[in-house]
C-alpha positions in Angstrom: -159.2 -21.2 105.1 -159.2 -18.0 102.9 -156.1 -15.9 101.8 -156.3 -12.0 102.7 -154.2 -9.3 101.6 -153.3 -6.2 103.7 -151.8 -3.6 101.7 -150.0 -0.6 103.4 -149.2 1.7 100.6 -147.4 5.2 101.1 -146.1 8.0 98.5 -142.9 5.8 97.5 -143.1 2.5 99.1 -145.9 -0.8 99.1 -146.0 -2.9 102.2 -147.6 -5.7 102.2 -148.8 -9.5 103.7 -150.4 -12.4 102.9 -152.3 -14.3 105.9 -154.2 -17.0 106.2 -157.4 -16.8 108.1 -158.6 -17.6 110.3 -155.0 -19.2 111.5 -153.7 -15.5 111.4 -150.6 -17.0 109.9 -148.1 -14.9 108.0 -147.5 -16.9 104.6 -145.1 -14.3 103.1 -144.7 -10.4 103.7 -142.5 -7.9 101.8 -142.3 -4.1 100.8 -141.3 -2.5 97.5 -139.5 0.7 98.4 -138.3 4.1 96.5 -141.1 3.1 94.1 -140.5 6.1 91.2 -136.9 5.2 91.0 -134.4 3.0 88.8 -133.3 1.8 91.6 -136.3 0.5 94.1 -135.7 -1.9 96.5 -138.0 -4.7 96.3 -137.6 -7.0 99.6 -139.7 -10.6 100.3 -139.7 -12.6 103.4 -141.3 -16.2 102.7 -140.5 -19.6 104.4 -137.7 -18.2 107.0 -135.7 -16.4 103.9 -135.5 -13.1 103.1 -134.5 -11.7 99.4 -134.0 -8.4 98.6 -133.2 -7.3 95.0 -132.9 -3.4 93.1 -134.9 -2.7 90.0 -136.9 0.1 88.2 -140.1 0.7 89.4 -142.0 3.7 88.1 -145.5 3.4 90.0 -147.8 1.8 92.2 -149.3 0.0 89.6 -146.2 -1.4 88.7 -145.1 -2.3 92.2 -148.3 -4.2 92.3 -147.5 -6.3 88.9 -144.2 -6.8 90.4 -145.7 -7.9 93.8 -148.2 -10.7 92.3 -146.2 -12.1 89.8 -143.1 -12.6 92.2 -146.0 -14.5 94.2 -146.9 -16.7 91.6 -143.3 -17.3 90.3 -142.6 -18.4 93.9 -145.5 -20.6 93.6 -146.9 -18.8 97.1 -150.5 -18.9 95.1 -150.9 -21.2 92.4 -153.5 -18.9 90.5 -154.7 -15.3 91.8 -158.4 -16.8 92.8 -157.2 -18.4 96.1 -156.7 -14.8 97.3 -160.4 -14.1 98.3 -160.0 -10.4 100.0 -157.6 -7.3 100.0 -157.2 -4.7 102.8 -156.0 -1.3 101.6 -154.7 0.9 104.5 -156.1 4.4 103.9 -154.7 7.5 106.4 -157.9 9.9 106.0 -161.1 8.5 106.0 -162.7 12.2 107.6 -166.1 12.3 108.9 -167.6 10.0 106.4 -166.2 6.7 108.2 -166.0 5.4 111.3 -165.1 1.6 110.7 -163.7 -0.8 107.4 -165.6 -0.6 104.4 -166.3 -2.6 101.3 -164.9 -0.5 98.3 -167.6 1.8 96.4 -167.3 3.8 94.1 -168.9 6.4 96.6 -166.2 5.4 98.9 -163.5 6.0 96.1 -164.9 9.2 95.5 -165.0 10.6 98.7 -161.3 9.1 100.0 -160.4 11.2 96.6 -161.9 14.4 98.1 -160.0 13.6 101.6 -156.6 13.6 99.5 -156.7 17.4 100.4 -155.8 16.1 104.1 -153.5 13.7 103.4 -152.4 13.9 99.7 -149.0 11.6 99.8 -151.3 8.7 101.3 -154.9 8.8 99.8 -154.0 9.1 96.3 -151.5 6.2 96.4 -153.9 3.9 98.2 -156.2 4.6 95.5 -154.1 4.2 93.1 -152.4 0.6 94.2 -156.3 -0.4 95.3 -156.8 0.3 91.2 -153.6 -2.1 90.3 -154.6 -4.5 93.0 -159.0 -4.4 91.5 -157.8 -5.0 87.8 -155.2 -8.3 88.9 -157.7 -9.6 91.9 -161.1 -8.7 90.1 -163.0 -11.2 92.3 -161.8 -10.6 95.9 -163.0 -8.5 98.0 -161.7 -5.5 98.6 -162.0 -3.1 101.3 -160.3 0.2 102.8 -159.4 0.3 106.2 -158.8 3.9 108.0 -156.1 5.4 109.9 -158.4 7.4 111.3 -161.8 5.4 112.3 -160.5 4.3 115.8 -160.5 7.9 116.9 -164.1 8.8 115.9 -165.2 7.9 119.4 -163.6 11.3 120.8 -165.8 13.6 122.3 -166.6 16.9 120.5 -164.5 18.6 123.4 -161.5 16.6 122.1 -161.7 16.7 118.0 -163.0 20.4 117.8 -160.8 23.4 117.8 -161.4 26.4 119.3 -161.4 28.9 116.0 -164.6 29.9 114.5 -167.1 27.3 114.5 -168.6 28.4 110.7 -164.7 26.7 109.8 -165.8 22.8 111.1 -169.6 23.1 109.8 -168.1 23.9 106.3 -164.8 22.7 106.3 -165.1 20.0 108.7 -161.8 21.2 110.6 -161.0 19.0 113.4 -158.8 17.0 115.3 -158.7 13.2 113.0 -155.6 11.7 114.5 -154.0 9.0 112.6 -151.9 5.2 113.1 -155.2 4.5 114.3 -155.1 1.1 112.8 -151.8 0.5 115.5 -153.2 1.9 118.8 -156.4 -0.1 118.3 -153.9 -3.3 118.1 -152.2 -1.8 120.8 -155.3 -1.7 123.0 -156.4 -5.5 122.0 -153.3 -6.6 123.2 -153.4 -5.1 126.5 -156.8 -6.6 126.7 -155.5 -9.7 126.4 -152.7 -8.8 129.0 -154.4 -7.6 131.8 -157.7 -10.0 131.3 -160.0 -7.0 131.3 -162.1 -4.8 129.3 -162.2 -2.2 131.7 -158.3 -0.4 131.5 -156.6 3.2 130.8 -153.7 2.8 128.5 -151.7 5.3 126.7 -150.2 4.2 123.3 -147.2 5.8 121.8 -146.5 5.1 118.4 -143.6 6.4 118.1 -141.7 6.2 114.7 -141.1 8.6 111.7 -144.3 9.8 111.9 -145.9 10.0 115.9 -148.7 10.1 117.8 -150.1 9.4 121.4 -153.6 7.9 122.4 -155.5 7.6 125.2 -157.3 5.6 125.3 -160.2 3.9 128.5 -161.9 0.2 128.2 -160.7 0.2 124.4 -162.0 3.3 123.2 -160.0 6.1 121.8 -160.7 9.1 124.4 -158.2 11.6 122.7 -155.2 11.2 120.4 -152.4 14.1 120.0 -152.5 14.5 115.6 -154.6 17.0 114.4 -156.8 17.8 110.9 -153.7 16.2 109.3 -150.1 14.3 110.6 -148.7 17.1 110.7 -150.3 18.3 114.4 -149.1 16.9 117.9 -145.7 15.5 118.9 -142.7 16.6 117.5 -141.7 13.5 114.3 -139.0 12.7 111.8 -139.4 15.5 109.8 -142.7 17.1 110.9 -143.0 20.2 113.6 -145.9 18.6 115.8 -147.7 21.6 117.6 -146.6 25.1 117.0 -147.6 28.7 117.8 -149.5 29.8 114.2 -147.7 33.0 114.4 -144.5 31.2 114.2 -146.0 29.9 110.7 -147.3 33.4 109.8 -143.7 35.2 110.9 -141.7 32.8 109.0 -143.7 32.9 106.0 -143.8 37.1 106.3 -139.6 37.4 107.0 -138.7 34.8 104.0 -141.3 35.7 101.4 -142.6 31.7 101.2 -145.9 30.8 99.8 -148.1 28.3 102.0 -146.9 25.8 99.6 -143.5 26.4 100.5 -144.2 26.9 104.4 -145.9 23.7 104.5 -143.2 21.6 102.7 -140.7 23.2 106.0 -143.4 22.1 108.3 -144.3 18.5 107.2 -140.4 17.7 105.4 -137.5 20.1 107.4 -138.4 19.9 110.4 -138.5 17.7 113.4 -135.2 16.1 114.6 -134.3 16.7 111.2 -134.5 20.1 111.4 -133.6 20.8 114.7 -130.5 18.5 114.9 -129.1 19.3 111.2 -128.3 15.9 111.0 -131.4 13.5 110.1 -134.8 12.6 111.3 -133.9 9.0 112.1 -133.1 8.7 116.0 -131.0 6.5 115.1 -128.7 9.3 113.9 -129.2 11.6 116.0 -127.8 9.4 118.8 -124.5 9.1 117.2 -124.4 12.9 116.5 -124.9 12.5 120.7 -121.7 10.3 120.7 -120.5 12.9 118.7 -120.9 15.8 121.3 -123.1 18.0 118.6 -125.3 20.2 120.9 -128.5 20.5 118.3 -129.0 16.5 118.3 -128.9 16.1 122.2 -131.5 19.2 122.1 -133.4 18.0 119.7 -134.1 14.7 121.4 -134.6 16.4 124.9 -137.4 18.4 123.0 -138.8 15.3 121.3 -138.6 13.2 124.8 -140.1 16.4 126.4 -143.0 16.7 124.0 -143.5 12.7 124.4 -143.6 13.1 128.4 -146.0 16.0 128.3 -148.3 14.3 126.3 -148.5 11.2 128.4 -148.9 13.5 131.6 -151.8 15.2 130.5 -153.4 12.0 129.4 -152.8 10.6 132.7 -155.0 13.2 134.1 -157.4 13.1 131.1 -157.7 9.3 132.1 -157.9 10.0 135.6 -154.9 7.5 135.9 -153.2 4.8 133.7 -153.0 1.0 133.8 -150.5 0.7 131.0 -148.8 3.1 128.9 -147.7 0.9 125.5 -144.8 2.0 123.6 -144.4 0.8 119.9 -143.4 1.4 116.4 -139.4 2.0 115.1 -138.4 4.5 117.7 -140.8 3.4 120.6 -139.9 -0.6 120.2 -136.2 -0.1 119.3 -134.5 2.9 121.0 -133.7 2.1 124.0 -131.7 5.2 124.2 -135.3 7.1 123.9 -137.2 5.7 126.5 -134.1 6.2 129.0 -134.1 9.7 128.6 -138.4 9.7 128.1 -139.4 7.6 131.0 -137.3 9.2 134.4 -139.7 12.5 133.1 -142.4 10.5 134.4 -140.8 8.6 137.2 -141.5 11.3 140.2 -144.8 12.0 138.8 -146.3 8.8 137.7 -144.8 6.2 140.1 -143.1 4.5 137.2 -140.4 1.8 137.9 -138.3 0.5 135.1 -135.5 -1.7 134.4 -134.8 -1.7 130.6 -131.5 -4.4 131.6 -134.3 -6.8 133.3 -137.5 -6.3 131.0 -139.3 -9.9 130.8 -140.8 -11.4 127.7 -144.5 -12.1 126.7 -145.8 -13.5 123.8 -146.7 -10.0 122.3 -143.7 -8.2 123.3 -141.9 -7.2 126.7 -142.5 -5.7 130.3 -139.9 -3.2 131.1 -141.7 -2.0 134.3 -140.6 -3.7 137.9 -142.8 -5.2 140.8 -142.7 -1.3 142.2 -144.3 0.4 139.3 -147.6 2.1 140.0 -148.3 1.8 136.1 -146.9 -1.3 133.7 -144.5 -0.5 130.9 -144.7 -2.4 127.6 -143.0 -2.2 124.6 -145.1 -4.0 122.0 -143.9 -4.2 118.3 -147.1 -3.2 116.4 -148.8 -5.0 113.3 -151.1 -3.0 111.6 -151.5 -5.4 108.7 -153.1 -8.1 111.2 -155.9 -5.5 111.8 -156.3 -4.6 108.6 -156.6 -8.3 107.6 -159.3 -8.9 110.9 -161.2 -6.8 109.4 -161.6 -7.7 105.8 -162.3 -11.2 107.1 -165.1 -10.2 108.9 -166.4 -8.2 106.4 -165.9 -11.1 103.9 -167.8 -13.8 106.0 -170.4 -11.5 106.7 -171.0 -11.1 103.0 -170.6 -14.3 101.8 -173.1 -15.7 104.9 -175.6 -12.9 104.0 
C-alpha cells in the first residue's frame, strides 16, 4: 500500500487528497482557500468530520506548511516518508506533453515558459510543487496536465485558420483544458456501457467550462482554445467572440490588451451579462427575482452549451452518452431543464430529472425512450491524477 498526493493548486486556493493505492481510498481531503489573505479559509475532511477554520495565509508555500503539519498533528501520517508520490495538477502543458510526467528540471522549465498561456495556474503549481519538493524530498513527484488528454485531436481540430507562420512559431492552437475530468468522465462511461467502442460528449460545466467529444475514449475535439478563455460562455470568461468585438471595444474605451483581457477572462460571462454574479447559483435567484439580464444571460449560456453538443453530435456521427459534470453541470438542476429540451427534438433525448436512477458513479436522468443516455457524474480529478502517479511510481521502482 503506498500513500499518493494529488495536489490541485489554483491562483488563491490548494486542493488537495491523500489516497491510498492501490485501494483508491480517500484517507483525508481538504482545500486552503483565499490563500494571500488574513483571512483564508482552511477546510479538512478526515474520518466522516469536516473542520473548517480562518487564518493568515500569505502563499502557496505557506498553505503547503499549513497542509502537512495539520496532517501530522492529526496523526494522518506518523512521519512525512509514508507519503511515497505527489501529483501536481498543471493547466498548460502545450505541445511538449502528451501524458504525466516525472518532475525535471526540463519539465520545470518549460511549464515556466507555458505560464504565458495560463499565468494564474502554471506559476502556482510550480510554486506549491517547490513547497511540496523541499517537505516530501523523497517522493516522487510528477505533474499531471490539463491539457494531455486532448493531444489526440486531429490537426483539422487544434489548428486555427490565421496565418500558419503564427502556429510554426508561436505554437497557436486549440489546447483545451479540464482534460484531467473528461478523461475520468470517459473511464466511467467505459465502465457503464461495458464497451470500449462509444461516442460521448462531456460537459464540464462549472466556473470555468468546456465540452469534449470524445469516440472509444479518445478526445476527438474539445470547445477551449490556446487558453480558458476560448469556447462556451463561463463564470466570468466570454467563451467565443467576434475579434472585432475585442478590437472595437479596446478602440471606443482607450484600454490596453492588458486591460481588454482582464474584461474578457474576469467581467464577463454570467457575471457580466447578468450584473449580478458568475455563480448560477445567483443568477437563478436574480430569475426569481424577475431581472431580465440574468434570465438572458443563462438562455445565452444554455444556448452556447446546446450548440456545442449539436455540432459534436454530428462531429461524432451520433452520441451514446452525453455526461454532465462539475458545480453547475452535477448541481443545477435548474440548468439542465432549460439546456436539455434544446436538444430534445433534435437528438431524441428523453429525460426525467424527478425520476433519475442511481449508479455507483452518479445518476441516469434519461428514460427507457431516449435515443442517447443522460448522466450526471460528479467528477474527481484528483483520482486521475493519483492513477497516474502510481503508475509512474511502480514503473520506476520495478525498473
Amino acid at each position: 500500500m503506498k500513500k499518493i498526493f494529488a495536489v490541485n493548486a489554483g491562483s488563491s486556493s490548494l486542493k488537495f487528497q491523500i489516497l491510498e493505492m492501490p485501494e483508491e481510498q480517500v484517507i483525508i481531503s481538504g482545500q486552503v482557500e483565499r490563500i494571500g489573505f488574513d483571512d483564508a479559509i482552511f477546510t479538512i475532511k478526515y474520518q466522516g468530520n469536516k473542520t473548517e477554520s480562518r487564518l493568515p495565509v500569505k502563499n502557496q508555500k505557506e498553505a503547503v506548511q499549513l497542509v502537512l503539519k495539520t496532517i501530522l498533528d492529526m496523526k494522518v501520517i506518523k512521519d512525512v516518508e509514508e507519503i511515497k508520490g505527489a501529483g501536481h495538477r498543471v493547466v498548460q502543458g502545450g505541445e511538449y506533453f502528451d501524458r504525466t510526467v516525472e518532475v525535471t528540471e526540463d519539465a520545470i522549465q518549460k511549464i515556466d515558459f507555458l505560464a504565458k498561456l495560463a499565468p494564474l495556474h502554471n506559476k502556482a503549481s510550480l510554486e506549491c510543487y517547490k513547497a511540496f519538493k523541499e517537505l516530501l524530498p523523497n517522493a516522487l513527484h510528477t505533474f499531471v496536465f490539463d491539457t494531455a488528454y486532448h493531444r489526440t485531436m486531429e490537426e483539422q481540430n487544434y489548428i486555427y485558420p490565421i496565418p500558419y507562420e503564427y502556429y510554426t512559431k508561436y505554437a497557436i492552437r486549440r489546447y483545451g483544458a479540464h482534460g484531467t475530468s473528461h478523461k475520468y468522465i470517459a473511464s466511467i462511461v467505459e465502465k457503464y456501457l461495458n464497451t470500449k467502442n462509444y461516442r460521448l460528449i462531456s460537459c464540464h460545466l462549472g466556473s470555468g467550462a468546456s465540452l469534449c467529444a470524445i469516440k472509444d475514449g479518445k478526445c476527438v475535439d474539445t470547445s477551449m482554445g490556446f487558453t480558458p478563455l476560448g469556447g462556451i460562455m463561463m463564470g466570468t470568461r466570454c467563451g467565443d467572440l467576434d475579434p472585432s468585438v475585442v478590437l472595437y471595444i479596446m478602440e471606443q474605451e482607450n484600454l490596453t490588451p492588458q486591460e481588454m483581457n482582464n474584461i474578457l477572462n474576469k467581467k464577463s460571462g454570467l457575471a457580466g451579462l447578468s450584473g449580478v454574479s458568475s455563480d448560477m447559483r445567483d443568477v437563478d435567484k436574480g430569475i426569481a427575482e424577475n431581472k431580465h439580464l440574468s434570465l438572458l444571460a443563462k438562455k445565452v449560456y444554455c444556448t452556447r452549451v446546446a450548440q456545442t453538443i449539436g455540432s459534436y453530435f454530428v462531429e461524432l456521427g451520433g452520441c451514446d452518452v452525453i455526461v454532465f459534470t462539475a458545480g453547475v453541470g452535477e448541481n443545477s438542476i435548474t440548468t439542465r431543464r432549460m439546456l436539455i429540451p434544446m436538444l430534445s427534438s433534435a437528438l431524441g433525448i428523453d429525460v426525467d430529472e424527478d425520476n433519475a436512477k442511481e449508479f455507483e458513479f452518479g445518476k441516469i436522468i434519461s428514460t427507457n425512450k431516449s435515443k442517447i443516455k443522460v448522466l450526471v457524474i460528479p467528477t474527481n480529478e484528483e483520482l486521475m491524477i493519483v492513477r497516474d502517479t502510481y503508475e509512474l511510481l511502480n514503473k520506476k521502482q520495478n525498473g
